[in-house]
C-alpha positions in Angstrom: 194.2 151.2 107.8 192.4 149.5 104.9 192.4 152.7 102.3 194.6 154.8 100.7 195.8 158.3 101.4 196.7 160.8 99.1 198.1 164.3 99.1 198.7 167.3 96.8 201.1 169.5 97.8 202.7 172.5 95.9 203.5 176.7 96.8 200.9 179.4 95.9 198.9 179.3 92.5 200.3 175.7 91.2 196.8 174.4 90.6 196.7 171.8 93.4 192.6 172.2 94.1 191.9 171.8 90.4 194.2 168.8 89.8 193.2 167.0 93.0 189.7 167.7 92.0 189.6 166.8 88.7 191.6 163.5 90.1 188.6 162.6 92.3 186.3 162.8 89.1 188.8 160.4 87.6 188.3 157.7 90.4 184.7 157.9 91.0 184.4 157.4 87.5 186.3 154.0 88.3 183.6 153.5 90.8 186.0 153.8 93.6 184.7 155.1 97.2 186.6 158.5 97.3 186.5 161.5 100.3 188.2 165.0 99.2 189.6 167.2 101.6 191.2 170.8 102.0 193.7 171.9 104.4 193.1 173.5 106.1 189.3 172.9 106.6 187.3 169.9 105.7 185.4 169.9 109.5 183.0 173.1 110.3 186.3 173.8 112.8 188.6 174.2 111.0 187.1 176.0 108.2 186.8 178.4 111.1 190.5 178.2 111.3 190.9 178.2 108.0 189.0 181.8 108.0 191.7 183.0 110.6 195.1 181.6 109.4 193.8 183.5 105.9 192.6 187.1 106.8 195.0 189.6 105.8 193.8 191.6 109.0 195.5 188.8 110.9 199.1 190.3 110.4 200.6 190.6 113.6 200.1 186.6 114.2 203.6 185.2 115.5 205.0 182.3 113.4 204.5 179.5 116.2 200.8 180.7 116.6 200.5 179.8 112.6 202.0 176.7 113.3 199.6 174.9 115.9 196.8 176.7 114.3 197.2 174.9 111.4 198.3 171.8 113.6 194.8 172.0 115.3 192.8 172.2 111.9 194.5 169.5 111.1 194.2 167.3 114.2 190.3 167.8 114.0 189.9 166.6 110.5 192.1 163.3 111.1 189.7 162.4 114.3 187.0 163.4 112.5 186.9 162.6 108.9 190.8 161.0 107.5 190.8 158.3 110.1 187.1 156.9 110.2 187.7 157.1 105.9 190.8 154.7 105.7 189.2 152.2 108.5 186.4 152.2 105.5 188.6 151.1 103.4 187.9 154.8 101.2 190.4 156.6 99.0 191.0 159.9 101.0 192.8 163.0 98.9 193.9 165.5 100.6 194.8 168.9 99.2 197.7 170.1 101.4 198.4 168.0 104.8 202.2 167.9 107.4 204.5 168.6 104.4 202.6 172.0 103.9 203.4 173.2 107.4 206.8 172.0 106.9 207.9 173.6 103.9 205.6 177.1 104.7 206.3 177.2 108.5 209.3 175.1 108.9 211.4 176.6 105.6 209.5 179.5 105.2 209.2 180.8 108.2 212.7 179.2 109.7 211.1 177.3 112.8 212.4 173.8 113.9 211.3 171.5 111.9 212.2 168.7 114.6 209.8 170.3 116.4 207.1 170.6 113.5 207.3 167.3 113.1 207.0 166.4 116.8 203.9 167.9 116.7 202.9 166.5 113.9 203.1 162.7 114.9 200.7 164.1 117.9 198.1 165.5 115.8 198.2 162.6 113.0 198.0 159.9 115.0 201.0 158.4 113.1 198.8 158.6 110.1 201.1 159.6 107.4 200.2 159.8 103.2 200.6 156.8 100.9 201.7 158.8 97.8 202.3 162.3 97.8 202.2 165.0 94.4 204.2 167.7 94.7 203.1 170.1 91.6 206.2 172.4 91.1 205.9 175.6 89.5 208.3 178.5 89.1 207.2 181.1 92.4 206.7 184.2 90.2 204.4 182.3 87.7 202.5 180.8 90.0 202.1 183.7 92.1 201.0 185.9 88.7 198.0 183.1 88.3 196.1 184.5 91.4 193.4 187.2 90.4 191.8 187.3 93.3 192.5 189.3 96.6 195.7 187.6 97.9 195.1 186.3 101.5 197.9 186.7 104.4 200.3 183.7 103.1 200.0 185.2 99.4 200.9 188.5 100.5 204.4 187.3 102.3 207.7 187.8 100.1 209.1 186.8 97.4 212.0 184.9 99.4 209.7 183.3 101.4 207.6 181.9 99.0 211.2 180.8 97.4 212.1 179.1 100.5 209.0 177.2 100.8 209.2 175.7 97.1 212.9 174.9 98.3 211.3 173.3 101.3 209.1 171.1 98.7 211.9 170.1 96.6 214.0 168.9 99.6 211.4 167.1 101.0 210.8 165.1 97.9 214.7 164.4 97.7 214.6 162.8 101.4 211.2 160.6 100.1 211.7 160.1 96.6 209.3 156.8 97.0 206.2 158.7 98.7 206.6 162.3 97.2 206.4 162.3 93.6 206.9 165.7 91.4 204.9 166.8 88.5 206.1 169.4 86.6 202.6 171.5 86.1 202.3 172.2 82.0 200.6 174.9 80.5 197.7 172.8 79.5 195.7 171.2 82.7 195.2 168.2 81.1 198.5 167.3 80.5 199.2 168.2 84.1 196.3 165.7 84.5 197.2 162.8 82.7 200.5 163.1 84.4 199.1 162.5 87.8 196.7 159.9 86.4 199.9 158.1 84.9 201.1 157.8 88.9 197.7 156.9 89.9 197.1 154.0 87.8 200.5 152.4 88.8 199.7 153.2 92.5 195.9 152.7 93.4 195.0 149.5 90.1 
């Protein structure tokens, strides 16, 4: 693959859509050739997964149904959008891709994450993420942030969500070299010229 892949990644309410956005902004301002993704969705199928893993109505959907939905999102927009982007030699951001499922379903939820991962590599295609920022927030003050109606993941507990931000941080201490943390600040722009700071060292 001739381009770059990179990921945001962080539990509910850390600001992972804004930053990754306002990152793209950044680098087509550089004039570099940039795609921006959301997981999961980015392909008119899995937004209509997307629509499902989200409802709140959808409450009586078992753990490894969660799982390979998200895995099939997934496996769609690699086929169809990650993997033509990177033979183009494009800069692909991702918000949320495989850590997500392992920290929400794997530690959150307490399936094997062997097995997550197994499923993973299928739906991929090996294709794994250059550089990966984990925003970490506290769980109750990111959970505060959200106004809106909370969707099905939102509404879980307060133990899960504490698990999956557990999940996060042990992923980053097993790949200290691809997943990087940024502590999010109470200003987005220093939360923003953090990431940039990574960025520059990485991609120029």
């Amino acid at each position: 693959m001739k381009g770059k892949f990179i990921t945001f990644e962080g539990s509910e309410g850390c600001g992972k859509s804004t930053q990754s956005m306002m990152l793209c902004q950044y680098l087509r301002a550089k004039g570099l050739k940039i795609v921006y993704l959301r997981e999961p969705g980015g392909t008119k199928i899995s937004e209509k997964i997307r629509r499902i893993l989200l409802d709140h109505r959808n409450n009586s959907m078992s753990s490894v149904c969660e799982m390979l939905l998200y895995m099939s999102a997934r496996a769609q927009i690699v086929e169809q959008v990650i993997k033509p982007a990177l033979k183009q030699g494009k800069i692909v951001i991702c918000d949320r891709f495989l850590d997500s499922t392992i920290a929400y379903q794997g530690y959150g939820l307490g399936m094997d994450i062997k097995t997550i991962r197994y499923v993973g590599d299928l739906v991929t295609s090996g294709i794994r993420p250059d550089l990966t920022v984990f925003l970490d927030l506290p769980v109750k003050k990111g959970l505060n942030v959200r106004s809106r109606v909370k969707d099905r993941i939102e509404r879980r507990t307060l133990n899960y969500h504490f698990r999956v931000r557990q999940g996060y941080l042990k992923l980053a201490a097993q790949e200290p070299n691809r997943i990087k943390i940024v502590k999010v600040a109470l200003e987005k722009s220093e939360t923003q010229s953090n990431i940039r700071g990574l960025i520059d060292k990485y991609v120029f």
